[in-house]
mmCIF file as gemmi writes it, N, C-alpha and C atoms, coordinates in Angstrom:
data_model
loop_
_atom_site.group_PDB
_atom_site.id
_atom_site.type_symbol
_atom_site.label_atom_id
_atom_site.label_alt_id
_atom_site.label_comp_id
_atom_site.label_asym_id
_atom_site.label_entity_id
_atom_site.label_seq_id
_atom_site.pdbx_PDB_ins_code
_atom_site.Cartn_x
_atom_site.Cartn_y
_atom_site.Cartn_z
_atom_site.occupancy
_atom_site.B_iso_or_equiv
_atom_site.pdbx_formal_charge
_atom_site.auth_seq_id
_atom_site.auth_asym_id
_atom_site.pdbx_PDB_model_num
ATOM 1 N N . UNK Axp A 1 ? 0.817 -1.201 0 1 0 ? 1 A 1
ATOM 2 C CA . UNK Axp A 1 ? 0 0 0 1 0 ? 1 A 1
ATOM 3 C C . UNK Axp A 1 ? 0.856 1.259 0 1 0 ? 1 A 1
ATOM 4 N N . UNK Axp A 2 ? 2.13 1.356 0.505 1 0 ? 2 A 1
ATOM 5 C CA . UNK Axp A 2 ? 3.082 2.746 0.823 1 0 ? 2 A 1
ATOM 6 C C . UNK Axp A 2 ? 3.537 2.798 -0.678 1 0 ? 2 A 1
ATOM 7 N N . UNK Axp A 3 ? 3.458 1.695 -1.755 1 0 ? 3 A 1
ATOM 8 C CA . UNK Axp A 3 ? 4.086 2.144 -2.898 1 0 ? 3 A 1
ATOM 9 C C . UNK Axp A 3 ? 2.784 3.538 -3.298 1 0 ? 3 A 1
ATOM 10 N N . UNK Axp A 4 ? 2.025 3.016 -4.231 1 0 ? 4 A 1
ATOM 11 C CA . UNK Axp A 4 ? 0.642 3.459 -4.887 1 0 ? 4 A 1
ATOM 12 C C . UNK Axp A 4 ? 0.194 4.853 -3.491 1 0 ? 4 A 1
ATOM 13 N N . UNK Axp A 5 ? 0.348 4.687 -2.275 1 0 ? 5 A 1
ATOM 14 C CA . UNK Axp A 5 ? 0.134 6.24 -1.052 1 0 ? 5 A 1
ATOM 15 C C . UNK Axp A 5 ? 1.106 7.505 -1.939 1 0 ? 5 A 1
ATOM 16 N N . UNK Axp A 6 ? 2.343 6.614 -1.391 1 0 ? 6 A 1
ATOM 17 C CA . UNK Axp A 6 ? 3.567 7.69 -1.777 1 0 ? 6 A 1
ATOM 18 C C . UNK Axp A 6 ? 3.48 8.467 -3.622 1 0 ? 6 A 1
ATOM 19 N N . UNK Axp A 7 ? 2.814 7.711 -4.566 1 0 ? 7 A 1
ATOM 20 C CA . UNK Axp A 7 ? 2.123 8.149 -5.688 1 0 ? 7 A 1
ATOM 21 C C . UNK Axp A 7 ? 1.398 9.377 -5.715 1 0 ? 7 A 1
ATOM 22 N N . UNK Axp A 8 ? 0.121 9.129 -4.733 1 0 ? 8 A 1
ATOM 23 C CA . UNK Axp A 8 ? -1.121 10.096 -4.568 1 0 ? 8 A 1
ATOM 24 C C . UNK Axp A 8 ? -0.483 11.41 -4.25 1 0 ? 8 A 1
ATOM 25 N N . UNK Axp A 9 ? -0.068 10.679 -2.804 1 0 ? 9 A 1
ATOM 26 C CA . UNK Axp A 9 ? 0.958 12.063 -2.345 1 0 ? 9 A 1
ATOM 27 C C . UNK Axp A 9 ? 1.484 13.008 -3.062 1 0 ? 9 A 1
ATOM 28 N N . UNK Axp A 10 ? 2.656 12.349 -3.581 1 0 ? 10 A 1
ATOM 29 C CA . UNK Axp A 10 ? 3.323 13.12 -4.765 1 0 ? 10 A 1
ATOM 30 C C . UNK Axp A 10 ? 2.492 13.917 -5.223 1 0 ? 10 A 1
ATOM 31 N N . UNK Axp A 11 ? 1.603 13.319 -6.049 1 0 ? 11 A 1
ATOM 32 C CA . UNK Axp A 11 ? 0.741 13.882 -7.384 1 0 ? 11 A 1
ATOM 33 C C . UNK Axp A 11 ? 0.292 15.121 -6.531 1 0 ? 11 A 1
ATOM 34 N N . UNK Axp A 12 ? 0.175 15.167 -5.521 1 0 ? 12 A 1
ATOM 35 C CA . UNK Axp A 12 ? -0.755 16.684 -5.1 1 0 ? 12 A 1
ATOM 36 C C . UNK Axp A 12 ? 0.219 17.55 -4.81 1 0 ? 12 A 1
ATOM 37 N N . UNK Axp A 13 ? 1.365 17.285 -5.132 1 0 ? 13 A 1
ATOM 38 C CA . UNK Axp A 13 ? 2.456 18.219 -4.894 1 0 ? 13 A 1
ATOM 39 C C . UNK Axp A 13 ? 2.098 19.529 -5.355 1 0 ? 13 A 1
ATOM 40 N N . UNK Axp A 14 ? 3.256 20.685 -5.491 1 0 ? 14 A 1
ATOM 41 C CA . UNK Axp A 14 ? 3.313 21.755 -6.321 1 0 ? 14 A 1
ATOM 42 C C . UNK Axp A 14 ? 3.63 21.66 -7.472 1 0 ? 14 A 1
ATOM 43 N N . UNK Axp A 15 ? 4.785 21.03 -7.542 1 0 ? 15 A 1
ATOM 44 C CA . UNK Axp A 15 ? 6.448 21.512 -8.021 1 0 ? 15 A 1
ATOM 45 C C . UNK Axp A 15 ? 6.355 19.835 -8.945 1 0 ? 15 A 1
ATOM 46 N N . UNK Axp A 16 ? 7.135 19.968 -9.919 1 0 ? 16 A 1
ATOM 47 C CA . UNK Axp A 16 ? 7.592 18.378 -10.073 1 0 ? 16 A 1
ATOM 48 C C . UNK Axp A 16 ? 8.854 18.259 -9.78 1 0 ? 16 A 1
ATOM 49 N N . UNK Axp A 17 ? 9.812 18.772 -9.381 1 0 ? 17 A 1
ATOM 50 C CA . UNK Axp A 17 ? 10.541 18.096 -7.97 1 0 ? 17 A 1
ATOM 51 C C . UNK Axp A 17 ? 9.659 17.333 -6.72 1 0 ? 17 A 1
ATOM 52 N N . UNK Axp A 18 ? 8.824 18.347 -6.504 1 0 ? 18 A 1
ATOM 53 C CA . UNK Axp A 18 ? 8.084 17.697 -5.025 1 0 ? 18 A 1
ATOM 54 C C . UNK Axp A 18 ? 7.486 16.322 -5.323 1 0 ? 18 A 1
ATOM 55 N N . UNK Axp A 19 ? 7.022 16.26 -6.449 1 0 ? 19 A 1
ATOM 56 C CA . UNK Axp A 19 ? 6.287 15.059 -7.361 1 0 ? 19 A 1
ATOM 57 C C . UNK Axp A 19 ? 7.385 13.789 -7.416 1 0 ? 19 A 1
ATOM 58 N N . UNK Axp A 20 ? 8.785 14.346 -7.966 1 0 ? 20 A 1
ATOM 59 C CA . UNK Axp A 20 ? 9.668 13.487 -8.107 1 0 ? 20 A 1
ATOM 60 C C . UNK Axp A 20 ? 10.119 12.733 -6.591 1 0 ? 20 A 1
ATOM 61 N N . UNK Axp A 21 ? 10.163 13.994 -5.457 1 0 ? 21 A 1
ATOM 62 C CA . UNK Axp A 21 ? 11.064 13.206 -4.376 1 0 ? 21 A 1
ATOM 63 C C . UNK Axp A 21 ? 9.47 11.901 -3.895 1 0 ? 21 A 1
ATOM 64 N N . UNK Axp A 22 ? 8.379 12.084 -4.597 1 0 ? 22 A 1
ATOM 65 C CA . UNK Axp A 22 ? 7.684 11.165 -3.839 1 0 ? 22 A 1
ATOM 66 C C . UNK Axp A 22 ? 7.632 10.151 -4.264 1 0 ? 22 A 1
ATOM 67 N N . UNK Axp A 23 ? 7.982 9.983 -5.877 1 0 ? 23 A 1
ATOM 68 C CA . UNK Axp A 23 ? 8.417 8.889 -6.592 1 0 ? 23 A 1
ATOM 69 C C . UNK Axp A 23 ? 9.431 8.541 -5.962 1 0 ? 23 A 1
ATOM 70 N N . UNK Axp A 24 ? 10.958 9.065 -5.07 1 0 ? 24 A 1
ATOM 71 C CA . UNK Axp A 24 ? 11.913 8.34 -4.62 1 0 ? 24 A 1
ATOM 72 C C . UNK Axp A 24 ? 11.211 7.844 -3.272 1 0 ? 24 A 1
ATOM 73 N N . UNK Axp A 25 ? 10.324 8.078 -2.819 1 0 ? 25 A 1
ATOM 74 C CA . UNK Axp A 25 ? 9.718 7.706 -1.847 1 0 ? 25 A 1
ATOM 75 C C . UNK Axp A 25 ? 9.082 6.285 -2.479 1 0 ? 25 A 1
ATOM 76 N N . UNK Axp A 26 ? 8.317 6.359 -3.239 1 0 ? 26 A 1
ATOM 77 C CA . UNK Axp A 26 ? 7.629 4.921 -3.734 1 0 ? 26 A 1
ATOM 78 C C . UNK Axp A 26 ? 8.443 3.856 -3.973 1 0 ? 26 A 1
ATOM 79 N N . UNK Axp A 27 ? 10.059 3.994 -4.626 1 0 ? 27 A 1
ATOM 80 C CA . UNK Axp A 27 ? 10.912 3.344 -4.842 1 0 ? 27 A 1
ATOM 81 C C . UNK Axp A 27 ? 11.746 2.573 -4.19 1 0 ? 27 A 1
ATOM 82 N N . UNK Axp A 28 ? 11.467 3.533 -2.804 1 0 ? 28 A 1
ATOM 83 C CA . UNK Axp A 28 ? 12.036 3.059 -1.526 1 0 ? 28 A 1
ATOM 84 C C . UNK Axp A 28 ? 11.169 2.293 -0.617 1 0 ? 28 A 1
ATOM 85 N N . UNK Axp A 29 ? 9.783 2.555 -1.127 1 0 ? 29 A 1
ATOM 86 C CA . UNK Axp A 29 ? 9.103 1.538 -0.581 1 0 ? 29 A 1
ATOM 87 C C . UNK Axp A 29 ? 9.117 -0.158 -1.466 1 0 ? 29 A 1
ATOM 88 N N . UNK Axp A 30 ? 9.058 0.008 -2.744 1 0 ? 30 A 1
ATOM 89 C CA . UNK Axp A 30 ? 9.228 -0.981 -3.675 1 0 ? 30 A 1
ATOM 90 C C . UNK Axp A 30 ? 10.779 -1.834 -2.692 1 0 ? 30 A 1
ATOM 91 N N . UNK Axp A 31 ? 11.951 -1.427 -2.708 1 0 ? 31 A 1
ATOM 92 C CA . UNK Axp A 31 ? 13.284 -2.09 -1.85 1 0 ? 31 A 1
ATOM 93 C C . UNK Axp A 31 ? 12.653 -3.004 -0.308 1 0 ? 31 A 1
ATOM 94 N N . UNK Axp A 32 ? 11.444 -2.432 0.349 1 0 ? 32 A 1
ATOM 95 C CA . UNK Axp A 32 ? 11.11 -2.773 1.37 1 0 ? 32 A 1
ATOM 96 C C . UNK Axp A 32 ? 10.428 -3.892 1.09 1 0 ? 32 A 1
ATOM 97 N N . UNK Axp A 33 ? 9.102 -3.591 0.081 1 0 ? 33 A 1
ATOM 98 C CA . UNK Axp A 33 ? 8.843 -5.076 -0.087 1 0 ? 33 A 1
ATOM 99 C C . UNK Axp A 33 ? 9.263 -6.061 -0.346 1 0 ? 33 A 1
ATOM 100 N N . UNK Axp A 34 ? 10.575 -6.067 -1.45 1 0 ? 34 A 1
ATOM 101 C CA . UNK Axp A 34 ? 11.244 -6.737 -1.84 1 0 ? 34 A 1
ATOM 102 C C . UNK Axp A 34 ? 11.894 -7.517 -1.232 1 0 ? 34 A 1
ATOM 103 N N . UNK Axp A 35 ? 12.242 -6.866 0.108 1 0 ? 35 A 1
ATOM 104 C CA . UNK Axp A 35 ? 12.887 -7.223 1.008 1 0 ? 35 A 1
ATOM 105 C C . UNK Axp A 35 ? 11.775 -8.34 2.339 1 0 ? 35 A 1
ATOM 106 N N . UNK Axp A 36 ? 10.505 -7.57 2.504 1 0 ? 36 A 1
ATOM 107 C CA . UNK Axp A 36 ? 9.685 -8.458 2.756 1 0 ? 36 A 1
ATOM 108 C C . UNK Axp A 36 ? 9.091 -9.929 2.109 1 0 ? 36 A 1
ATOM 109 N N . UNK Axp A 37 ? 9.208 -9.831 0.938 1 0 ? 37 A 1
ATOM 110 C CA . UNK Axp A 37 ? 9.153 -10.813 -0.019 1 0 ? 37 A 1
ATOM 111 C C . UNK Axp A 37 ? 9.908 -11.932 0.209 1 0 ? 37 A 1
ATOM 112 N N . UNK Axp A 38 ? 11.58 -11.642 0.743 1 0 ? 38 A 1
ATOM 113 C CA . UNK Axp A 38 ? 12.609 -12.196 0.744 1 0 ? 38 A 1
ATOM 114 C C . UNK Axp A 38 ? 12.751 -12.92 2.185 1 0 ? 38 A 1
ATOM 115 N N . UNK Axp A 39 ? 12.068 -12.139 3.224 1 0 ? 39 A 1
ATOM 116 C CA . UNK Axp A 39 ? 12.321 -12.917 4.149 1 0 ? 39 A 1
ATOM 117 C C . UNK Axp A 39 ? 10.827 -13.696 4.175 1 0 ? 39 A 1
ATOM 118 N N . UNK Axp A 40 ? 9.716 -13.337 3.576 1 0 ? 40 A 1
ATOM 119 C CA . UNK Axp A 40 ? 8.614 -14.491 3.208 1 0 ? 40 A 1
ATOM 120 C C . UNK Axp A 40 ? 8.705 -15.743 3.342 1 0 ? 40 A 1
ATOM 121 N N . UNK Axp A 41 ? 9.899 -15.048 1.797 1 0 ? 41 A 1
ATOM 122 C CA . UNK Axp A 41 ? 10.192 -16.873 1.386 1 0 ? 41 A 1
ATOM 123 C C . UNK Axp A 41 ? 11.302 -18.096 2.427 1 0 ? 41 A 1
ATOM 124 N N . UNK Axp A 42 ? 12.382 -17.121 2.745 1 0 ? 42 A 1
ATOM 125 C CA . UNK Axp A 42 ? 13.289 -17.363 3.351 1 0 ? 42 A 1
ATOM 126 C C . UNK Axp A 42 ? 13.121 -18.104 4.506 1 0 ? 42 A 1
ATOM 127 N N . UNK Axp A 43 ? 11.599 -17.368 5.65 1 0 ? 43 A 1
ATOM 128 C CA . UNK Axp A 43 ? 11.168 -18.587 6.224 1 0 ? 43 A 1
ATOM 129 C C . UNK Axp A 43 ? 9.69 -19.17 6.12 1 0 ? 43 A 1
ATOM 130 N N . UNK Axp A 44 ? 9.36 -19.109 4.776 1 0 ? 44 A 1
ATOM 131 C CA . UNK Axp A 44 ? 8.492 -20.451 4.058 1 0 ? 44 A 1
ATOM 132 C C . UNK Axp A 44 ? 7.037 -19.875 4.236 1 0 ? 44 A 1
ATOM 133 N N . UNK Axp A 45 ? 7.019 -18.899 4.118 1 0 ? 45 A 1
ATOM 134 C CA . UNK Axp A 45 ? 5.714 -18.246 3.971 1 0 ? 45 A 1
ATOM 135 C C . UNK Axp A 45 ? 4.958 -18.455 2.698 1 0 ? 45 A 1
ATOM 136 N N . UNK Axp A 46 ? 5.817 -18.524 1.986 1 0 ? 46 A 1
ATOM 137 C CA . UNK Axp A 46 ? 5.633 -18.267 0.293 1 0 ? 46 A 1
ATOM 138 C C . UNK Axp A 46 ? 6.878 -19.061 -0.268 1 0 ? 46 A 1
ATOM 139 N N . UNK Axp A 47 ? 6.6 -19.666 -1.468 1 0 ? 47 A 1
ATOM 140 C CA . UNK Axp A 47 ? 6.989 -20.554 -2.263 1 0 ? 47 A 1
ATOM 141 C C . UNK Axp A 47 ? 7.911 -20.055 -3.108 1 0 ? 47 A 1
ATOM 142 N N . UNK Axp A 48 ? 8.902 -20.505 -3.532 1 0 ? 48 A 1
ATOM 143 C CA . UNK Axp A 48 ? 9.888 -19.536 -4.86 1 0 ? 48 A 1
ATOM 144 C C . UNK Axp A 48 ? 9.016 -19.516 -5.583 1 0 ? 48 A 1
ATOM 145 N N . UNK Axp A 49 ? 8.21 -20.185 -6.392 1 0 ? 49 A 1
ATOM 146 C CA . UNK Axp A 49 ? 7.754 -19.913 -7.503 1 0 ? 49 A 1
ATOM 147 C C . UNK Axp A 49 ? 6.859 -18.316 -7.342 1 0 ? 49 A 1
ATOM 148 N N . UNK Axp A 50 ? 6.07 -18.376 -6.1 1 0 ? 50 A 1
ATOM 149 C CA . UNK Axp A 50 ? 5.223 -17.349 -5.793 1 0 ? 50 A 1
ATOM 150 C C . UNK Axp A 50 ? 6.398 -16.015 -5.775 1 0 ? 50 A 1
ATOM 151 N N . UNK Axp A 51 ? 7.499 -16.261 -4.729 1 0 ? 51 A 1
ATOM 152 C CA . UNK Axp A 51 ? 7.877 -15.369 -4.544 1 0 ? 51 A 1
ATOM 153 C C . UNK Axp A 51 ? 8.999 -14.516 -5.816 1 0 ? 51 A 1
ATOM 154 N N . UNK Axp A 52 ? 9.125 -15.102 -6.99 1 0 ? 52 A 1
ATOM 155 C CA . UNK Axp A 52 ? 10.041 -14.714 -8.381 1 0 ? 52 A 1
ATOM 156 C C . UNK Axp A 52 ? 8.529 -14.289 -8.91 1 0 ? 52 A 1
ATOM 157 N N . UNK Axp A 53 ? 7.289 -14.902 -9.086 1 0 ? 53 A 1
ATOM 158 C CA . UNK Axp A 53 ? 6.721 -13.652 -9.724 1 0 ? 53 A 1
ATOM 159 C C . UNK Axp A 53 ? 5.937 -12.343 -8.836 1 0 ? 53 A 1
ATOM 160 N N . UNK Axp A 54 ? 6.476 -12.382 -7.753 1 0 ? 54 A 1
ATOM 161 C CA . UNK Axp A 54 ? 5.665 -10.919 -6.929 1 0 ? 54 A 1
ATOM 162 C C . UNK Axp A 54 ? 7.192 -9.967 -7.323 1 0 ? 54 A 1
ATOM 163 N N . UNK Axp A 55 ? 8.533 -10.72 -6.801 1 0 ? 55 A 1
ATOM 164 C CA . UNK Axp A 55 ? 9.703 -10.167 -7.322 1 0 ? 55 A 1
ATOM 165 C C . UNK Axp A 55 ? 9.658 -9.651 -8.763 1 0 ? 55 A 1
ATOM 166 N N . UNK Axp A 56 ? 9.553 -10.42 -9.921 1 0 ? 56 A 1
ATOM 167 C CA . UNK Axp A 56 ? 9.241 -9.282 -11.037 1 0 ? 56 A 1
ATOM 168 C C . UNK Axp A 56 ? 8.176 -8.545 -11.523 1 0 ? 56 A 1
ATOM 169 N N . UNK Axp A 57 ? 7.004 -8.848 -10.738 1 0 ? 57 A 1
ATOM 170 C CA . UNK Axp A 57 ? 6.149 -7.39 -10.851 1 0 ? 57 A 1
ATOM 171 C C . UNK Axp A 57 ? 7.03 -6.347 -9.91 1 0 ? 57 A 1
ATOM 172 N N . UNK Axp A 58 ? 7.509 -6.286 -8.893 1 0 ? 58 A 1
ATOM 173 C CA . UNK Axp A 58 ? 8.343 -4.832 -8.449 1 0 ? 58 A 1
ATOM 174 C C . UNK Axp A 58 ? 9.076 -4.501 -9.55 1 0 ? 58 A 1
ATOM 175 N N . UNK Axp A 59 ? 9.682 -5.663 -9.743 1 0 ? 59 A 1
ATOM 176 C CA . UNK Axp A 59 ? 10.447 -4.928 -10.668 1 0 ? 59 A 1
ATOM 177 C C . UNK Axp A 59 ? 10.349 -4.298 -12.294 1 0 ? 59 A 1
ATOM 178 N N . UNK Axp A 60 ? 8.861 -4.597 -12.45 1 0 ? 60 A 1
ATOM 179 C CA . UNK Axp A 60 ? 8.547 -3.74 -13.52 1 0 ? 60 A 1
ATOM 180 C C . UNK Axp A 60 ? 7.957 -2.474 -13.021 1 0 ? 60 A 1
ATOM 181 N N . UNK Axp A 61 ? 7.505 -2.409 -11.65 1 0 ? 61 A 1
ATOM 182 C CA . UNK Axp A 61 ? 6.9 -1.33 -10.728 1 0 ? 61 A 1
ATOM 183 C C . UNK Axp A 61 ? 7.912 -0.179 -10.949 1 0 ? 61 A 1
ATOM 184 N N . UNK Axp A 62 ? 9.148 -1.225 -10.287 1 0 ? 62 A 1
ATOM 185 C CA . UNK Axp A 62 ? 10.421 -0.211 -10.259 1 0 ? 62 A 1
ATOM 186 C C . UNK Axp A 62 ? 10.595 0.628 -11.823 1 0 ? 62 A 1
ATOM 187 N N . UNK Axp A 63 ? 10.727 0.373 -12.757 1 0 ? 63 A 1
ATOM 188 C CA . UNK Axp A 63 ? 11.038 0.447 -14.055 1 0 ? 63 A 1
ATOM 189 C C . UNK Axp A 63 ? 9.883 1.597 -14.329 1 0 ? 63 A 1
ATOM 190 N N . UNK Axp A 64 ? 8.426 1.336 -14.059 1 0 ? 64 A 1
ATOM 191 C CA . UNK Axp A 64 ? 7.857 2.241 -14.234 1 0 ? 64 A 1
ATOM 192 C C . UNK Axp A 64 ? 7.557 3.644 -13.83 1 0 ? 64 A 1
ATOM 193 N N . UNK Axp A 65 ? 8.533 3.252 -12.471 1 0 ? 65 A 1
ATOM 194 C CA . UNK Axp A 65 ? 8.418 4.899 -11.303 1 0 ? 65 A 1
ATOM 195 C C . UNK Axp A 65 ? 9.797 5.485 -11.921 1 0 ? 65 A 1
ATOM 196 N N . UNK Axp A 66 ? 10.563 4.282 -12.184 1 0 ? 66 A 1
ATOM 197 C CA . UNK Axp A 66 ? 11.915 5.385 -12.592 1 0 ? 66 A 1
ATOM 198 C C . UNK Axp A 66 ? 11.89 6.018 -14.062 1 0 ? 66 A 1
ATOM 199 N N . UNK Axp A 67 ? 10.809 5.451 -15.132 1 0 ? 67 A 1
ATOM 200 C CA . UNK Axp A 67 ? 10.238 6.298 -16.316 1 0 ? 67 A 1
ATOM 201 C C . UNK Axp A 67 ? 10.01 7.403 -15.447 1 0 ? 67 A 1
ATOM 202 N N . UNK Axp A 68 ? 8.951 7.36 -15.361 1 0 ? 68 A 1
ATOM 203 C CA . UNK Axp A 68 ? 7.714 8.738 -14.584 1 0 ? 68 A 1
ATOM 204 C C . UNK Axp A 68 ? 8.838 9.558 -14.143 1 0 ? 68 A 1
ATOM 205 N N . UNK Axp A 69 ? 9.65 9.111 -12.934 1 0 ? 69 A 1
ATOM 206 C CA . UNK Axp A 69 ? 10.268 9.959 -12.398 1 0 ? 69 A 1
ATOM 207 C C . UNK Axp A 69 ? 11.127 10.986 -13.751 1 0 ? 69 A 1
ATOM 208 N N . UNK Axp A 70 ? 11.917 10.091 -14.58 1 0 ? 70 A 1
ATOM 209 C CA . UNK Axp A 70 ? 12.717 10.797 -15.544 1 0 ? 70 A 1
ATOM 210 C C . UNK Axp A 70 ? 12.043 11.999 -16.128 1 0 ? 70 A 1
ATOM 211 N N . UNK Axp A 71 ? 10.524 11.845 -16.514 1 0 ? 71 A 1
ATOM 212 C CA . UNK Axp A 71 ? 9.639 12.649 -17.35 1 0 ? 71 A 1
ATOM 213 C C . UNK Axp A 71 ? 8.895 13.933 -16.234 1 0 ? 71 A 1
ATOM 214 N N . UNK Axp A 72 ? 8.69 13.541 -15.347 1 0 ? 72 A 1
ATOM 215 C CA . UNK Axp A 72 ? 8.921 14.74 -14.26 1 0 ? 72 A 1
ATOM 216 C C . UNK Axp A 72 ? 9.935 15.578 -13.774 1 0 ? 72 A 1
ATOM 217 N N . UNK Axp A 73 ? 11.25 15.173 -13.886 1 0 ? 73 A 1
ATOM 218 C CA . UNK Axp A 73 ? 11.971 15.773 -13.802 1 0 ? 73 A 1
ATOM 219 C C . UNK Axp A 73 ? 12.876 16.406 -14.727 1 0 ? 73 A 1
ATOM 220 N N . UNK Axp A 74 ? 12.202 16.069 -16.266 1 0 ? 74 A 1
ATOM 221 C CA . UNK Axp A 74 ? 13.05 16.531 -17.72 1 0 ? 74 A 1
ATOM 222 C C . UNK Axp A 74 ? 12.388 17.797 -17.582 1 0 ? 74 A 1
ATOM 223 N N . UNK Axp A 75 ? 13.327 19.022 -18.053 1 0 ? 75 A 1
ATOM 224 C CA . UNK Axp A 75 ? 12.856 20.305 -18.533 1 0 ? 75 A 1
ATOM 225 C C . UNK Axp A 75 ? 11.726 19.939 -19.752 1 0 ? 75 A 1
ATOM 226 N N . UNK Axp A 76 ? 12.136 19.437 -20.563 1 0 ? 76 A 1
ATOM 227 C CA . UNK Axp A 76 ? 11.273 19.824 -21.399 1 0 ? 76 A 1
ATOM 228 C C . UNK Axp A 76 ? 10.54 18.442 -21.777 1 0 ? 76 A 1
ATOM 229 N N . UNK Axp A 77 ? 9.887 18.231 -20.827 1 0 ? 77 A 1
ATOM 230 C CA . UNK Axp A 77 ? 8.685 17.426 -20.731 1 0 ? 77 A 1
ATOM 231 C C . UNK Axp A 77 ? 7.214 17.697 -21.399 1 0 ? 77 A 1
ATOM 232 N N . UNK Axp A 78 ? 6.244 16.822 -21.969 1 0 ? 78 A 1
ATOM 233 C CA . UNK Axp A 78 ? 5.363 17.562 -22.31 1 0 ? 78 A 1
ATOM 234 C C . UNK Axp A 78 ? 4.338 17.385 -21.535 1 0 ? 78 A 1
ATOM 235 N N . UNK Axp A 79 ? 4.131 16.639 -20.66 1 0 ? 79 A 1
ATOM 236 C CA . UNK Axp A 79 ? 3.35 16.475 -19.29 1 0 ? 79 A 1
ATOM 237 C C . UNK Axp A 79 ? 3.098 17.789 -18.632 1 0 ? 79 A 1
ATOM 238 N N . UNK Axp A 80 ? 1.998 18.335 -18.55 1 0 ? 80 A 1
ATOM 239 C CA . UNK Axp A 80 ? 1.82 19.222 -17.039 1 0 ? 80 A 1
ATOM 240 C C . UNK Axp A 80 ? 2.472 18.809 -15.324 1 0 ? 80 A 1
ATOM 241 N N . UNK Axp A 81 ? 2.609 19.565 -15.242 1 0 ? 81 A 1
ATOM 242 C CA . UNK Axp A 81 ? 3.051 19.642 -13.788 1 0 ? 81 A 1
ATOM 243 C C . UNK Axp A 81 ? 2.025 18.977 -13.321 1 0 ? 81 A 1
ATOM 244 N N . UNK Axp A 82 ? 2.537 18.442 -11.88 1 0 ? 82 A 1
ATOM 245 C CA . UNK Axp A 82 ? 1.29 18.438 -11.218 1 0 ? 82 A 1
ATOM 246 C C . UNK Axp A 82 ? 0.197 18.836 -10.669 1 0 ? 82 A 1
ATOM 247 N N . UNK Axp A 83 ? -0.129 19.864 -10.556 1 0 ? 83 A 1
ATOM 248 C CA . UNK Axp A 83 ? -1.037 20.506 -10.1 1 0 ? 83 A 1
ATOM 249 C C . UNK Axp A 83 ? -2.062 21.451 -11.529 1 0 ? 83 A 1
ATOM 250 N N . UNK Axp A 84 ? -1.529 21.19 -12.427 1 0 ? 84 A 1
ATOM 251 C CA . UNK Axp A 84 ? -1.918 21.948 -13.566 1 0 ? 84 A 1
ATOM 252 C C . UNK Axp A 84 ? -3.082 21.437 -14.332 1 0 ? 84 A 1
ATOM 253 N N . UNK Axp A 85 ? -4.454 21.957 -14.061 1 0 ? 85 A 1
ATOM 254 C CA . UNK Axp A 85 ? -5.344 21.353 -14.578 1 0 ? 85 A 1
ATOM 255 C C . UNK Axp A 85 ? -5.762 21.578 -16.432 1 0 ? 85 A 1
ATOM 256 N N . UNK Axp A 86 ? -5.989 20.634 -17.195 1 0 ? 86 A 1
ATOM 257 C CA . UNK Axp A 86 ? -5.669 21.037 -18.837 1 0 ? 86 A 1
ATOM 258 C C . UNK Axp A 86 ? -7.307 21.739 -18.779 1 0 ? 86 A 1
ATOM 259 N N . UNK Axp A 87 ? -8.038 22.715 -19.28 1 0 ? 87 A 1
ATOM 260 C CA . UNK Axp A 87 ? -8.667 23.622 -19.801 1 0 ? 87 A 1
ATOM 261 C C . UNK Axp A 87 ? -8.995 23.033 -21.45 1 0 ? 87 A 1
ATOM 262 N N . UNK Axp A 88 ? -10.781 22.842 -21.487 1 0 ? 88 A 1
ATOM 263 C CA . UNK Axp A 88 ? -11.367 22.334 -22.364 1 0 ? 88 A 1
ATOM 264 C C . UNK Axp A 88 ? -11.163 23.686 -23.062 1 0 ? 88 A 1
ATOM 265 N N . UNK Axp A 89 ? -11.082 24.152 -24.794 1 0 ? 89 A 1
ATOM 266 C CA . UNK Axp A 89 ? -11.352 24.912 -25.514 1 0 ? 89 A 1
ATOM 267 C C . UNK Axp A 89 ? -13.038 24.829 -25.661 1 0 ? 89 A 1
């Protein structure tokens, strides 16, 4: 749940820095589960097989926060900021 929180959060930021440090926040939660995952298995909570595919969904999780993050934090992004609502013509 602290991955997808630390998301919301972000998103209501100002700034996309502020947006970005919450993506390093989500990322750092992604390391925790991973790490929960690990001692799961380690004492037999969960099965390798279970625990290699929860391990590579993070790690496409991971892959996808560190896109986002890149595109929030490029100058010349074509994304709105966060807080910037788009205006129907």
């Amino acid at each position: 749940m602290s991955i997808p929180t630390n998301i919301v959060e972000g998103r209501g930021q100002k700034s996309g820095a502020d947006f970005a440090r919450f993506l390093g926040y989500a990322l750092n939660s992604s390391s925790e589960l991973e790490y929960h995952l690990i001692v799961a298995r380690d004492i037999e909570i969960i099965g390798e097989g279970d625990f290699r595919a929860l391990r590579d969904q993070i790690i496409e999780v991971r892959k996808m926060l560190y896109g986002l993050s890149k595109r929030v934090v490029s100058p010349a992004r074509s994304s709105p900021a966060p807080n910037d609502v788009p205006t129907s013509s």
